[in-house]
Every structure is written in C-alpha cells, then in structure tokens.
VOSELUM-929989 format. One record per atom (N, C-alpha, C, O): x, y, z; residue in three letters. Coordinates in steps of 0.02 Angstrom, whole numbers, plus 50000, padded with zeros to 5 digits. Example, Ala and Ser with C-alpha at 12.3 -4.5 7.8 and 13.67 -1.06 7.14 Angstrom:
506604971650390ALA506154977550390ALA506604983550390ALA507124983450423ALA506424988850354SER506844994750357SER506455000250394SER506705005750402SER
This chain:
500434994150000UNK500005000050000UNK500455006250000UNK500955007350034UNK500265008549971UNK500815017149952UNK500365023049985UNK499755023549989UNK500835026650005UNK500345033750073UNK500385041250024UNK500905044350013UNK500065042050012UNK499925049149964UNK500195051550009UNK499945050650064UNK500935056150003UNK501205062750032UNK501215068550014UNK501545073450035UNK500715067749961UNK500685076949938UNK500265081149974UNK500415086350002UNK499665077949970UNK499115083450007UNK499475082250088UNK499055084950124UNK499905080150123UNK500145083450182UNK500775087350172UNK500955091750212UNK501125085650117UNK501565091450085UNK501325099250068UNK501655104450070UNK500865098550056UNK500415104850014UNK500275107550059UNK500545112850074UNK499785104550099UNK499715106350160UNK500215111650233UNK500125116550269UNK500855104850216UNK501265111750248UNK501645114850234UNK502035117650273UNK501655115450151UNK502045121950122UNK501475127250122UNK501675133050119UNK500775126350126UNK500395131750125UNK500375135250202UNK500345141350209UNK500385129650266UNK500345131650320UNK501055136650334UNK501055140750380UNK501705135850286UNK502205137750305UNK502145145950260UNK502465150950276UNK501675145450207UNK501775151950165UNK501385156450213UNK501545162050234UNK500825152850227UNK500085158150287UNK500635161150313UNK500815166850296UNK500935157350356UNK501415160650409UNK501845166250383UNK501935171950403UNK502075162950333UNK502505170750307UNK502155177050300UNK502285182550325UNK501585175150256UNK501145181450253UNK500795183950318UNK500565189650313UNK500735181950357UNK500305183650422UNK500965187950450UNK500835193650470UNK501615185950453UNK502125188850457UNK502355195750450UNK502635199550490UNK502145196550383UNK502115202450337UNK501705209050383UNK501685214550356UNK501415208350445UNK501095211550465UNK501475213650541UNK501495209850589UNK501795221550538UNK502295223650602UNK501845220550677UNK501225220250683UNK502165219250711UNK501855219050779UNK502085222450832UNK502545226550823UNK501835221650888UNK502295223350951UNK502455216550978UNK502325211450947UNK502775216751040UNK503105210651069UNK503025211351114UNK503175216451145UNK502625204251147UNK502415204351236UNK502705200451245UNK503085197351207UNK502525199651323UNK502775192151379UNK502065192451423UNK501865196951459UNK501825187751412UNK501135184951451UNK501385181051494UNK501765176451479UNK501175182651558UNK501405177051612UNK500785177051668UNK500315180951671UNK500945171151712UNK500335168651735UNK500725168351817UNK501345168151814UNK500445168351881UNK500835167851934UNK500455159251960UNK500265154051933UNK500505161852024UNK500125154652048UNK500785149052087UNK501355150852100UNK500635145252095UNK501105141352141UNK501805138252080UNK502365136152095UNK501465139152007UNK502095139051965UNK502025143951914UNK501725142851862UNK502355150551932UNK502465156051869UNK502495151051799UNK502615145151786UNK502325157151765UNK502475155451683UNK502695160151647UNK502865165551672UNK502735159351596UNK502855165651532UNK502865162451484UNK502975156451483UNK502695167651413UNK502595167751360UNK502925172151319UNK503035177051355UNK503135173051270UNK503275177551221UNK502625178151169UNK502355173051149UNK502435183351152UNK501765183051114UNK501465189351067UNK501215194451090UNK501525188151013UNK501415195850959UNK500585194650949UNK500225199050924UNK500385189450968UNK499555189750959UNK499305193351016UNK499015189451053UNK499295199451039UNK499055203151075UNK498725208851047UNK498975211650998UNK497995211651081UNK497795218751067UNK497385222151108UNK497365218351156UNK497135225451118UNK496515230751139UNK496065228751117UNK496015228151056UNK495535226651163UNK494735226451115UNK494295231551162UNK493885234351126UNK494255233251213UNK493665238751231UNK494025242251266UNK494545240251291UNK493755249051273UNK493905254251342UNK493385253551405UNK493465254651465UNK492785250951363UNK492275249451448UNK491685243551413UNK491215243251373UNK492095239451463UNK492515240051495UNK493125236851455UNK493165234551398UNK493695237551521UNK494415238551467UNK494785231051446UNK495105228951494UNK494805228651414UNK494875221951391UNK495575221751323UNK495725225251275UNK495775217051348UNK496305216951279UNK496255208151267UNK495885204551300UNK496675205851215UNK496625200451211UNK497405197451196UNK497875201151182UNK497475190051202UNK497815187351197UNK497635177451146UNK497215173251161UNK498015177351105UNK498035169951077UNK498335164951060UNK498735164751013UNK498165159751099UNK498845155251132UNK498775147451109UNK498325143751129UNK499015146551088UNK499325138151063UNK498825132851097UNK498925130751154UNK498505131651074UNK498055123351115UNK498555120951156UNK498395119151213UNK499255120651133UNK499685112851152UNK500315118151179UNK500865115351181UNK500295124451197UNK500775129351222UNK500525125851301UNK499955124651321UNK500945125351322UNK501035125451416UNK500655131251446UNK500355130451499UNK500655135851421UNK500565144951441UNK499725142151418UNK499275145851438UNK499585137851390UNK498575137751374UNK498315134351442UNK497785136851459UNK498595128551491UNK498315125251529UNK498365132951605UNK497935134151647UNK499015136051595UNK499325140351636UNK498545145151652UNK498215146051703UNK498475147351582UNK497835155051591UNK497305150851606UNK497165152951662UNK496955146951595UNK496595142451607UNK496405138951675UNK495865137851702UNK497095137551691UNK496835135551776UNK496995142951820UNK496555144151862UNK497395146551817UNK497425153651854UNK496855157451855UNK496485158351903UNK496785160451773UNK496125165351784UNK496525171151802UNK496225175951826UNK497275171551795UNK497415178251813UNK498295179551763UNK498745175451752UNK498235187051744UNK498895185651695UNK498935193651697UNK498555197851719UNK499675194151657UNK500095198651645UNK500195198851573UNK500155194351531UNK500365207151565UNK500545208651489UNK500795211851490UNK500595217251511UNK501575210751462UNK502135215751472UNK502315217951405UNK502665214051373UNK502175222751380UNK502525226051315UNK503075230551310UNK503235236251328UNK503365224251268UNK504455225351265UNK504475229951231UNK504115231151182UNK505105234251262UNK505455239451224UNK505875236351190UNK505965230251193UNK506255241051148UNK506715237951104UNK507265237251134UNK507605233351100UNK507615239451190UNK508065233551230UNK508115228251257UNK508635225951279UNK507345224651259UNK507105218351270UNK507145213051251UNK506975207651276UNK507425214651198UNK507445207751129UNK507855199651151UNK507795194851113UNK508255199151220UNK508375196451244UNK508055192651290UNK508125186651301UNK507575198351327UNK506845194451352UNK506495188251306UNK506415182251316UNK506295194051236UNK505745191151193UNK505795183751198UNK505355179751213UNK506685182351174UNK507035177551137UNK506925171051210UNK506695165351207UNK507115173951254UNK507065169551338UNK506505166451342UNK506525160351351UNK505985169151338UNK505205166751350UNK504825162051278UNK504265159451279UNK505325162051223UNK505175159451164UNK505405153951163UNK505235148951131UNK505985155051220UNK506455146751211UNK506105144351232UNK505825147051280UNK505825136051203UNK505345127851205UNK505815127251252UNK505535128851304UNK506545125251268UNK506935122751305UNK507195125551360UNK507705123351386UNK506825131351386UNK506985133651444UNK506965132451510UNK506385131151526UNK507305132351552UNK506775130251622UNK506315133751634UNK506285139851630UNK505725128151659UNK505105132951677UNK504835132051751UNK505015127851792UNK504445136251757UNK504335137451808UNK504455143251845UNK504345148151809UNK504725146051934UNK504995151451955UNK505615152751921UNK505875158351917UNK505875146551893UNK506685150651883UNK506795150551810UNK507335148451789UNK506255153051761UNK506305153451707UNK506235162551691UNK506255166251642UNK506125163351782UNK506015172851796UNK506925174251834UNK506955176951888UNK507445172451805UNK507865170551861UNK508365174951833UNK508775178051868UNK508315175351751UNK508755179951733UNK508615185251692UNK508915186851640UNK507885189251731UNK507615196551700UNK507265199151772UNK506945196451818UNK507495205251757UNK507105209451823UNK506195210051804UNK505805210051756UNK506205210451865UNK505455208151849UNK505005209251936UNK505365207451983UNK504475211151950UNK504105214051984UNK503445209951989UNK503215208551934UNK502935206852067UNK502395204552067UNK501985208652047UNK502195214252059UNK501385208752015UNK500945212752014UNK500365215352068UNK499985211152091UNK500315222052087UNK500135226452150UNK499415221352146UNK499305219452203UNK499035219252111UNK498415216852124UNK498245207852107UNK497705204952112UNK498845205452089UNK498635197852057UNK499245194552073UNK499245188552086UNK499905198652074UNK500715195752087UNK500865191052044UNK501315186852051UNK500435191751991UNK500935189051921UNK501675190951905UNK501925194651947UNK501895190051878UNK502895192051856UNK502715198251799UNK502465196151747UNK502785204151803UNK502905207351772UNK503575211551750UNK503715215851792UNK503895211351708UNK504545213751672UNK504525219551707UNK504005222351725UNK505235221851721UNK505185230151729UNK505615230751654UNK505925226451622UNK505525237651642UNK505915240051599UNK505415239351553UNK505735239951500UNK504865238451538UNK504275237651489UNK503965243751470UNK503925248551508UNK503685243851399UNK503445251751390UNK502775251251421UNK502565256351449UNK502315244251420UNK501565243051478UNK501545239351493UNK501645234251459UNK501385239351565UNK501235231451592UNK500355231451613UNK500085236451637UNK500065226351603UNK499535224951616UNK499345220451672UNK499845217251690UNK498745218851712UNK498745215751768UNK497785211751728UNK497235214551734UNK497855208051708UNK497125207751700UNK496795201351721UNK497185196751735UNK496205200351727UNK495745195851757UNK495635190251695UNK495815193151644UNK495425183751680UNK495135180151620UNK494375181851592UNK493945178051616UNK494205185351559UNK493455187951554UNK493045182651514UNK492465180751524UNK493485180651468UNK493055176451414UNK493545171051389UNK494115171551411UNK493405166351351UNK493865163651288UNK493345161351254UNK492765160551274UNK493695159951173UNK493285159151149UNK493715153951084UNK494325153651084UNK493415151451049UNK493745145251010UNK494245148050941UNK493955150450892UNK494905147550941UNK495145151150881UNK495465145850829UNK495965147750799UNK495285140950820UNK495395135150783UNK496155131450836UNK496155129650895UNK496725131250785UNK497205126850845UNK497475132250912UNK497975130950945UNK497005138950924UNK497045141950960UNK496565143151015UNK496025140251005UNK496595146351069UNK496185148851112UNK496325156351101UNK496895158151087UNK495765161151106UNK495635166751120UNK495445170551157UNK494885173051152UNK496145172651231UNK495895176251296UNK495805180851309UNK496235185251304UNK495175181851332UNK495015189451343UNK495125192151429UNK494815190251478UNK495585196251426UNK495615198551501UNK495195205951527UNK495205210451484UNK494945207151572UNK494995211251593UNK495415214451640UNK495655211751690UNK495505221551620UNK496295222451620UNK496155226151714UNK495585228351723UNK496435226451750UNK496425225351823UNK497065231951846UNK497045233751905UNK497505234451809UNK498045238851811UNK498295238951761UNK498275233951725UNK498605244351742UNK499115245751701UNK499515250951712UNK499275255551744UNK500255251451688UNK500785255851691UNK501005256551633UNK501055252351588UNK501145262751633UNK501395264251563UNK502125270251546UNK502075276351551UNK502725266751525UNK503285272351497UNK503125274951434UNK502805271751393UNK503355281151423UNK503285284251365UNK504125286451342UNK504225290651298UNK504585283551373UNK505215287051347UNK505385281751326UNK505985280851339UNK505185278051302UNK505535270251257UNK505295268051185UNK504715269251166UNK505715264951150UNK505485265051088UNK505195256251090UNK505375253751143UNK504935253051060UNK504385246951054UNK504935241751028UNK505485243751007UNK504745234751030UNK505285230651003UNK504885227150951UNK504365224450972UNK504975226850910UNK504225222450841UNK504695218250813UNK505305217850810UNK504075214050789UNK504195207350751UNK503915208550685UNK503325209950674UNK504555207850625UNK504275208850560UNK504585202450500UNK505155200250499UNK504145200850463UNK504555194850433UNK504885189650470UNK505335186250445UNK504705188950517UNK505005184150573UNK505525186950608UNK505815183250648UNK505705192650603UNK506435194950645UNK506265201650690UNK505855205850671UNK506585202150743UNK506515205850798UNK506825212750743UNK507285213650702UNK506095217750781UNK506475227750717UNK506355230650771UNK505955228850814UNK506755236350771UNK506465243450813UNK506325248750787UNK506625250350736UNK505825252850813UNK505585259150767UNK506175263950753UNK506615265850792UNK506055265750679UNK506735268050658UNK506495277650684UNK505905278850697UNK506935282550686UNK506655289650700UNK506145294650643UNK505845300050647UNK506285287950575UNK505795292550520UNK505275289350545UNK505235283150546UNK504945292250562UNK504265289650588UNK503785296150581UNK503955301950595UNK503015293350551UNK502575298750579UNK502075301350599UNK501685300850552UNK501795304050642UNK501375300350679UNK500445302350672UNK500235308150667UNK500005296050673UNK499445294050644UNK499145298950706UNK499275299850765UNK498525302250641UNK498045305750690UNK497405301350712UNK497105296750684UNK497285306050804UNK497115303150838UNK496275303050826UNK495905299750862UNK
C-alpha cells in the first residue's frame, strides 16, 4: 500500500507560506505570564486592545503551548510590552527549552503585580494586570480575553516588533497617525 504525501506536503508548504504572510504584518512584542504556585511566561505578538469599557485586551495562545493550561487554571495574567532593549527577554520566554517554572524569571528583572502578583518585566513600555473575562474558540488556538485590572505605562522608550520573522525597532523617520 503506498501513502499519498502530497496533500500533507501541500498542506505544509501552505501552512508555512500563511505564516510568512501573516508575518508580513509589524507587531509589538509581549511576555504573558501567569503567577500561581508555578509562574509562567510567554513570548507573544498575538496581543491587542478590544474595549475601553470596559477595558479588555486580548491574547492567543497555542492549544498545546504550556502557557494555554497556565491561563486556564489561574484566571489571572500579565502583559508586558517590550521595548526595544528587550529583545533578549522576547528571545528567553520563546525558548521551548527553557527552564520553567519560578526560575525561568531568574534571569530578568521583573516585579509581582500590585493586584494579582503575576511576574511582570520592569523595563517595559506597559504592563498589564488583567482578570480572564472570556475565551473563545480560535481554531488550533484559544482566544483570551482579560479584563485588564492595572496598568503602567513608559513613554520614553521606543517598542521592540516582530517583522518577517525577525526582531525591528522603530526607526526615527517615523510619523505620527492622527488621533
């Protein structure tokens, strides 16, 4: 009996092109982390804003990511958005092979949060403190909705983004979108 390997070939040269093109689109760069009797973290460009009231942002996380069972049994999380001196963070919380757990917070400064004591980064341009409001089904994803519980915010730092797959920082030609 012979196993047709194309349509799973096809399959993941198309799953590999999506990606490029989904790519094609600048982001910012978080670290989602979860506290609880075993911290976590994430590295994560699927982040955004969805309401002001109330104030909600979202997050979307891997079925089979560690960080999905994490938000899930907590109910409580962090959102730290990296500056562009961070890129060492990003890369830390991305490593599959890292230690996890408390001491995967062992080599970045980093702060409990005033209302939940999640791990929040210092040195971040925002950190968020938010509650689990919703999820909702995003195919091999989950889609978390927090309500956001605190936030802090720097304005003297420039953002760290993900473009084409590679860590960019905002260059000074820049200009800026009316409000």
């Amino acid at each position: 009996m012979t196993v047709d390997n194309s349509t799973s070939s096809r399959e993941m040269a198309e799953a590999k092109a999506l990606r490029r093109a989904f790519g094609t689109f600048a982001t910012g760069v978080t670290v989602v982390t979860t506290g609880g009797t075993i911290p976590h973290a994430m590295t994560a460009n699927s982040f955004t804003s969805v309401s002001l009231d109330p104030p909600l942002v979202l997050v979307c996380v891997d079925r089979s990511a560690v960080m999905h069972r994490c938000l899930t049994t907590t109910g409580l999380f962090g959102v730290c958005v990296l500056a562009a001196h961070q890129e060492a963070a990003a890369r830390h919380f991305a490593d599959r092979w890292r230690t996890l757990g408390a001491a995967q917070f062992d080599d970045v400064d980093w702060l409990p949060g005033e209302i939940t004591g999640v791990p929040l980064l210092e040195g971040t341009l925002a950190r968020f403190e938010c509650e689990l409001w919703r999820t909702y089904d995003g195919g091999d994803h989950t889609i978390f909705i927090g309500k956001v519980l605190s936030m802090e915010q720097q304005t003297d730092r420039e953002a760290l983004l993900v473009f084409n797959g590679k860590f960019r920082q905002i260059t000074p030609d820049w200009s800026e979108v009316p409000a």
